[in-house]
Structures are given as structure tokens and as C-alpha cells.
N, C-alpha and C positions, 0 to 999 in steps of 0.2 A: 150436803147433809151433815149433819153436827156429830162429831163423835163422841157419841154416847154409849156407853155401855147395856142400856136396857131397851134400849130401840130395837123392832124387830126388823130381822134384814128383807121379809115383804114390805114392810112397807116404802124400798125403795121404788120400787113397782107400783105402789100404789100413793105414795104423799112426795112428789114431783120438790125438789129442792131448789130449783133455779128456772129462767124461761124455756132454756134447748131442754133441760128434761122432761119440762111439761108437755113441750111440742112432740118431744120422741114419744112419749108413752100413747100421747091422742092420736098420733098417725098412726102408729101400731094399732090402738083400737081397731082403726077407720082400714089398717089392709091387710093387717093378720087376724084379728077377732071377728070383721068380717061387720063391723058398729056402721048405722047411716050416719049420714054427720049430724042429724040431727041430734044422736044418743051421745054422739062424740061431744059436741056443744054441749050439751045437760051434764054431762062428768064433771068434763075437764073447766068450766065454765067461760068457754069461748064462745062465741055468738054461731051462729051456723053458718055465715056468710065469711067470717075469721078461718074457720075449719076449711070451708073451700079451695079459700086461698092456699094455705098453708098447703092443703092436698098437689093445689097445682105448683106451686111453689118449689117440693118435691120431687115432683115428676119432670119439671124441667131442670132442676141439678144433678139426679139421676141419668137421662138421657143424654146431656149434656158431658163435657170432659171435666167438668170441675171435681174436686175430692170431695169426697164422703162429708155431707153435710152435718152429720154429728162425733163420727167417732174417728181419731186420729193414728194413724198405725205406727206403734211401738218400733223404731227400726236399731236392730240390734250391733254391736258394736262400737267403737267410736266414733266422734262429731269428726266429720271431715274439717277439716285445716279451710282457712277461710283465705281462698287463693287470691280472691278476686279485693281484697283490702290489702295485699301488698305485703301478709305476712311471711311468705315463703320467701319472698325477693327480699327481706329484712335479713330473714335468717342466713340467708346465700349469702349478703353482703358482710355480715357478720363473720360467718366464716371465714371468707376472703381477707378479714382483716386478722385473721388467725384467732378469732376467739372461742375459747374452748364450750363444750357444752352447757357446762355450768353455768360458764360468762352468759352465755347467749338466751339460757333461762332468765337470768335476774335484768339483763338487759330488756330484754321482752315484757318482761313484768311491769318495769319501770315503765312502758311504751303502753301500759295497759290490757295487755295481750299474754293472758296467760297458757303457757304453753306444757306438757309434761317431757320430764327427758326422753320419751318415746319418741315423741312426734317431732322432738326437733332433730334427733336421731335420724330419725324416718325422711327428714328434709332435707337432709344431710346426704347422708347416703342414696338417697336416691337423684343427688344431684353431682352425685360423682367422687365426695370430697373421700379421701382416707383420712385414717385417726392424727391425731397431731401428736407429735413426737415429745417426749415426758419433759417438761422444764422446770425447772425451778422456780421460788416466787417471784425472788428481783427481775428475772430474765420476763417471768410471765407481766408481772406489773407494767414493766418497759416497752413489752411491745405491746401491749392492748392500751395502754396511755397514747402511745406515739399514732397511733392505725386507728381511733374513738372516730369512727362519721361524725362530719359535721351537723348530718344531721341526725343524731341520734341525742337531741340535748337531754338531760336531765332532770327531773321532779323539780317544781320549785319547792323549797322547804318551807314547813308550815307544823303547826302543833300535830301529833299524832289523833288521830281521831277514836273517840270511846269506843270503837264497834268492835264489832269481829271481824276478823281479818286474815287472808292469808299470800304469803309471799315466799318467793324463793331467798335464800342466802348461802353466800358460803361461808359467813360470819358468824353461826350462830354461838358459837361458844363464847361470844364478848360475853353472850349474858347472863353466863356462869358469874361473873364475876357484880353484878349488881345485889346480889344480897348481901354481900359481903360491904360493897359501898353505904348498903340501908343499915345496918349490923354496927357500921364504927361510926355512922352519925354525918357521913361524907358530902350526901348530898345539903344537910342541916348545917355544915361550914360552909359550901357553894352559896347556898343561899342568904345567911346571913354578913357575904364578903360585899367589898366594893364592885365587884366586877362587874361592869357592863353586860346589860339585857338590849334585847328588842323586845317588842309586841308577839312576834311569832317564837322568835327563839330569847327562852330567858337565860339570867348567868346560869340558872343547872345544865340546860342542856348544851349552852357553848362551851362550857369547860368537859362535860362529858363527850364532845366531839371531837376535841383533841385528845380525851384519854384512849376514845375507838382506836385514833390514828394509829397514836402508842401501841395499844395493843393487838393490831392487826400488821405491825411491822411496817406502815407506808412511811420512807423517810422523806418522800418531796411530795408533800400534799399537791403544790399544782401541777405536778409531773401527773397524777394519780385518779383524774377526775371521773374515772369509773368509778370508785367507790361513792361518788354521789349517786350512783343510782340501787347500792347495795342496800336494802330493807333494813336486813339485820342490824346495820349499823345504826340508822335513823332510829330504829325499835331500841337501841341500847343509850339516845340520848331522848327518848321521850317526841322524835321527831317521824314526818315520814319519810326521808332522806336526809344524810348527811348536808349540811348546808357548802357550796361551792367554793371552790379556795380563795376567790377573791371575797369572799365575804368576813376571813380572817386579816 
């Protein structure tokens, strides 16, 4: 039904918006108002031999174990975690490879699989792991480079897409630093230099992919290949992921 402001809310009850509401309202005639289906047919303008059916149609999913053929039950709480596609076994293997919560968000992202720090919290702990002991970045970068699944590859790189979007990062302060780039004309010298482009990634966003590097402190980009799957970063060269080290 159309949201309109002058629309009266009987006539939800009485001018049927879609087919199941047309159906629900003529059954109802036909078992709470107590309607022959002939009267049902004349309303609703189903044939009387349509009404029938529909009545038995009804009574055999009613009787039957199937759920509620029109209305669906609101179940309160959170979406359980979708065990049976291998996301908990992701996450356990993640941990195992020491990767912190945070890691294991934007990892998950990348994988398509969005997850909240609750739930991966909740996978966590409920599979035994304790907290990981407080490190540093180099120390951190070093061991989640070295311990990256094989199979956990990364986004292939490709233009950022117009929509709306949302992703995890722990980068997001790079993009503090892009007005400031639009501000002194930065990206307007990128463009107008010799530097080599691709089709997907042009000279802006390959020079802005080494400025991310810079400014997120990674000193051996192919030591580093989780941050190809950090958002923030991609989002700060106009990409969906940072492009792979061998690609520099």
C-alpha cells in the first residue's frame, strides 16, 4: 500500500494492495464474517470455484506442518551466525593465526561476510580463545603478514563503486587527510603527470596507494598483503581495495 498521507488506514481492510492480501481478506470473509463463497466471489472478484480452492488450499497448510501461510514471525534478537557456510571455522582459523579482532572484522568483510565485533567476540570466546596480549604495530603487521591463509586471498582491485557502502577499517583517519589533497590541487598534479594508469586503477589512485602505504606506516608493502584487504585504504585511493604488491 502506497504511503500516503491522506489514505485512510480502513481501507487497508478494505482495498487489498498485493495478491496474499487480497487472498487474506476473502478468506477471512469466508471464516470469520461467516461470507458463502459465493459473496466472497462478488467482493473480492474471484470466480466461486477460485474461492474454493483457495478455502481448501488453506485448510490443507493449516493442518499441515508448514508455517503460517501469510504472516511471518518477527523473532527477536540477533541473526544467528551462519555456521553451516564455514563462517565460524573462518573466524577460529583466523584467530589461530593470532589475528586480532579488528583484523578478523575487515578480513571477514573482504570475504563478504559481514560480521559485528560482538559476534566475532561471541566466536571467539566461545571457542576457548583468550585475549591477545597488547603489541605493537611492527610486531602486529609481522605476524599477521607471516600467518595470512592461503586461502584467505584478497579483493581483486577495481574502480570504487557509486553506491552506498559500508565496511570495516582500521584506517580510517587516512581520510582526514584527502581534503587537504583536493585543497592544494594534488590530486589536479596526479593527473595531469606522465605517470602510468591502468583501466581500473588510473595515475590518481596508483600514486594515492603509495601515499596510504606512507601514511599507515607499512614499510614492506609485500611483507604486508593484509592491507589489501583493508577498505579504508582502497576508499582513500578511490578503489575497492588497495591493489597487490605485485602490482607495483
Amino acid at each position: 500500500m502506497n504511503n500516503n498521507p491522506k489514505i485512510k488506514y480502513t481501507s487497508y481492510f478494505t482495498e487489498p494492495s498485493s495478491p496474499t492480501h487480497r487472498q487474506y481478506l476473502a478468506l477471512r470473509r469466508f471464516f470469520a464474517d461467516d461470507y458463502s463463497a459465493e459473496q466472497v466471489a462478488k467482493e473480492s472478484g474471484y470466480s466461486t470455484s477460485t474461492v474454493y480452492s483457495m478455502v481448501r488450499d488453506f485448510k490443507e497448510k493449516l493442518s499441515g506442518d508448514l508455517k503460517d501461510p501469510f504472516f511471518k514471525e518477527n523473532k527477536i534478537g540477533r541473526k544467528p551466525i551462519d555456521h553451516e557456510g564455514g563462517i565460524e571455522e573462518t573466524v577460529i582459523n583466523l584467530r589461530k593465526k593470532y589475528f586480532s579482532v579488528p583484523d578478523i572484522q575487515i578480513a571477514m568483510d573482504a570475504l563478504g561476510h559481514r560480521l559485528t565485533i560482538y559476534s566475532i567476540e561471541k566466536i571467539i570466546t566461545d571457542a576457548g580463545f583468550a585475549r591477545l596480549p597488547r603489541r605493537n604495530n611492527p610486531f602486529r603487521t609481522e605476524t599477521i603478514s607471516s600467518h595470512l591463509p592461503p586461502n584467505l586471498p584478497a579483493p581483486v582491485t577495481g574502480r570504487l563503486a557509486p553506491v552506498p557502502d559500508m565496511f570495516s577499517s582500521q584506517l580510517a583517519g587516512l581520510l582526514c587527510v584527502l581534503p587537504y589533497i583536493v585543497k592544494y590541487g594534488i590530486d589536479r598534479i596526479i593527473e595531469n603527470s606522465p605517470y602510468p594508469g591502468t583501466k581500473e586503477i588510473n595515475r590518481v589512485s596508483s600514486i594515492l596507494a603509495f601515499v596510504a602505504l606512507k601514511l599507515s606506516n607499512v614499510k614492506r608493502y609485500s611483507a604486508d598483503d593484509i592491507w589489501c584487504m583493508d577498505r579504508g585504504m582502497g576508499f582513500f585511493d578511490g578503489l575497492n581495495v588497495l591493489p597487490k604488491s605485485h602490482w607495483s
